[in-house]
C-alpha positions as CSV (number, residue, x, y, z in Angstrom):
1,X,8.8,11.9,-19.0
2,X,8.4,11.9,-15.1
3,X,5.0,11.1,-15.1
4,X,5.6,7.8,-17.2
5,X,8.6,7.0,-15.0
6,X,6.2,7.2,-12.1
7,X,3.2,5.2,-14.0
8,X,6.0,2.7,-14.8
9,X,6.9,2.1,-10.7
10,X,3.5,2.3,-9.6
11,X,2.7,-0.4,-11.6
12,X,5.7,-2.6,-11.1
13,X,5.2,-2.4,-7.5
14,X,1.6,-2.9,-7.9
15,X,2.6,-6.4,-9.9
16,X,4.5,-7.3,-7.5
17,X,2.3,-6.3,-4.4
18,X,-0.3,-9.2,-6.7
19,X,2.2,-11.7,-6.9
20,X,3.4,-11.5,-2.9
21,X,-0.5,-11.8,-2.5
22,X,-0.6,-15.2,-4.3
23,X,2.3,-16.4,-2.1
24,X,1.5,-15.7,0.8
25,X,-1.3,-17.6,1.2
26,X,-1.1,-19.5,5.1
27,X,0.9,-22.4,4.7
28,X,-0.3,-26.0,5.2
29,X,0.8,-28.1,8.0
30,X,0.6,-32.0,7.4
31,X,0.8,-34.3,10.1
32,X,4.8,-36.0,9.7
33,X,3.6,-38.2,13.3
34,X,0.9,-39.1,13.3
35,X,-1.1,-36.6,14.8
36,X,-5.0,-36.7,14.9
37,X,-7.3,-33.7,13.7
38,X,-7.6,-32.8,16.7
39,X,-4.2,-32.4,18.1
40,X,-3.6,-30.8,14.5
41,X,-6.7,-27.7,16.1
42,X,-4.8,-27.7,19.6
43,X,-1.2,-26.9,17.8
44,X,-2.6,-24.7,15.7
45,X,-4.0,-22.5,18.4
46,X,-1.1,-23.1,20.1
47,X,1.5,-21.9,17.0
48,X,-0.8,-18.9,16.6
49,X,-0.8,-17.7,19.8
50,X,3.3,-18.6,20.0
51,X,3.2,-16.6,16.8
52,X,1.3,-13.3,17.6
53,X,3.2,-12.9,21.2
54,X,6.6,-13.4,19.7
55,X,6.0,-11.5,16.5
56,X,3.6,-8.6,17.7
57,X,2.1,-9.5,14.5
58,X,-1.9,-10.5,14.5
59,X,-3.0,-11.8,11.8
60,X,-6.5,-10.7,12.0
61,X,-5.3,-6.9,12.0
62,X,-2.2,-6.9,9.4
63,X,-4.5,-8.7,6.7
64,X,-7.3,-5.5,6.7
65,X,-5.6,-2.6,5.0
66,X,-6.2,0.8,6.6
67,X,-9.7,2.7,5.6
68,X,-8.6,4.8,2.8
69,X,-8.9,8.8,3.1
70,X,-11.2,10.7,2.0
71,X,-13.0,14.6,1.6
72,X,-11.6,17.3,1.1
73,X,-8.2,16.8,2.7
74,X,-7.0,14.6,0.2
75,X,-5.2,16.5,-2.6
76,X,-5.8,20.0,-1.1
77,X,-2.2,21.4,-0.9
78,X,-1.5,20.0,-3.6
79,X,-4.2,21.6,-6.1
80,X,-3.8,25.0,-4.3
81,X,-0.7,25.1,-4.6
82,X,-0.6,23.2,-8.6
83,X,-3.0,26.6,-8.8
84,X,-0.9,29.4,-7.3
85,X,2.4,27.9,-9.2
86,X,0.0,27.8,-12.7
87,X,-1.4,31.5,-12.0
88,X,2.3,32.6,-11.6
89,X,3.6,30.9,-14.7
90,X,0.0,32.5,-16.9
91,X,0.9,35.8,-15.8
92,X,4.3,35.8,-16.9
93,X,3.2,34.7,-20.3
94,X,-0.1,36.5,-20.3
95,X,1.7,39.6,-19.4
96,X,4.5,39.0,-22.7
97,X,1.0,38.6,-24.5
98,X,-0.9,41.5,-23.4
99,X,-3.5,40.3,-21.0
100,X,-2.0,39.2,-17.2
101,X,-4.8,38.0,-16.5
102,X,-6.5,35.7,-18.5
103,X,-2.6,34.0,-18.6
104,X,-3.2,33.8,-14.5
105,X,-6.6,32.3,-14.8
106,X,-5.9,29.7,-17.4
107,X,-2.5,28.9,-15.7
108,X,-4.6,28.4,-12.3
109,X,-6.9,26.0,-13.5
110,X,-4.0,24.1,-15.4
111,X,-2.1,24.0,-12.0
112,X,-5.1,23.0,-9.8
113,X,-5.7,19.9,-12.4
114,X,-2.2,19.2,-12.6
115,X,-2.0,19.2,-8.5
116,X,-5.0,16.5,-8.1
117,X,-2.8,14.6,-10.8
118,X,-0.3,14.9,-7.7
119,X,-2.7,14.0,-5.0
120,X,-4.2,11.1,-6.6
121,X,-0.4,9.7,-7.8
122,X,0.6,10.1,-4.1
123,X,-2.8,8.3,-2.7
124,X,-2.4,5.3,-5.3
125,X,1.7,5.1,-3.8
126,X,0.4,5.2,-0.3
127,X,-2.4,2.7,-0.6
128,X,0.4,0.5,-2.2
129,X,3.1,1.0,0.6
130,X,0.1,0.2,3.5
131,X,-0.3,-3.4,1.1
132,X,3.3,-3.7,0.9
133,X,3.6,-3.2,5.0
134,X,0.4,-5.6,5.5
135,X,1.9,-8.3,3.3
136,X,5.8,-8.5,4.9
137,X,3.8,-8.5,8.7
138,X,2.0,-11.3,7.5
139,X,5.1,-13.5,5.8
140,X,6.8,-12.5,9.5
141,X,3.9,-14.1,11.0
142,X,3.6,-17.1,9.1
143,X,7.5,-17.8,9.0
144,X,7.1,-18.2,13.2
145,X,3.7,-20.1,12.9
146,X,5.5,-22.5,10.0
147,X,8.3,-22.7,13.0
148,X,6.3,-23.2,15.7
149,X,4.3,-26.0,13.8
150,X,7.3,-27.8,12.7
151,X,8.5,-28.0,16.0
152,X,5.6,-29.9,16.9
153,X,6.4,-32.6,14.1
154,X,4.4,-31.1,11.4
155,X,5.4,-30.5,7.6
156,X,5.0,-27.3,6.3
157,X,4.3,-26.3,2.6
């Protein structure tokens, strides 16, 4: 039952992680005065700069997502101790049915394979908190860019 509850947020947050990525797109400043292309390049540089300083927000940085982890690290506590919880439990019930230990090695593995279940649950939730962090930095910057730009007589969409 937990598990599913889990599956079931992990995927809602993963829908809506997609959805903030279709919306937040940079926004597109038209010219309300006039402006010429090239005054259009000069604010722009301008607004990003304004942006980034005032923010502390580069764009450049928030949009990569942090390199995600790897070897042996990953998941280790958790399947040693899924396996010393699962070799508990089997002995318990391998000692009611006569043999401790085959009920400690079967429970073991069980608890090793239910502790990468862990490992990889928590990895999928981190990668989708990083997103999560990347995408409100970048709606941050592009609220003060959309700012800076309309200040300079531009519409923003």
């Amino acid at each position: 039952m937990k598990a599913r509850s889990v599956r079931a947020g992990c995927a809602i947050v993963l829908a809506a992680i997609a959805l903030d990525v279709v919306a937040q797109s940079k926004p597109i400043a038209y010219p309300a005065k006039g402006q010429s292309a090239q005054q259009q390049q000069n604010d722009d540089g301008a607004c990003y700069s304004w942006a980034k300083s005032n923010t502390g927000i580069d764009p450049a940085m928030a949009s990569t997502a942090p390199p995600p982890q790897g070897g042996a690290a990953v998941g280790g506590g958790q399947r040693v101790g899924g396996a010393a919880r699962g070799a508990a439990g089997g002995a318990a019930i391998g000692a009611i049915a006569g043999d401790a230990g085959k009920g400690a090695a079967v429970g073991a593995v069980a608890g090793t394979m239910a502790g990468g279940a862990r490992a990889r649950q928590e990895k999928r939730a981190q990668q989708a908190n990083a997103q999560a962090q990347s995408q409100g930095a970048m709606t941050t910057y592009y609220r003060a860019w959309g700012a800076c730009m309309q200040g300079r007589g531009y519409s923003i969409q």
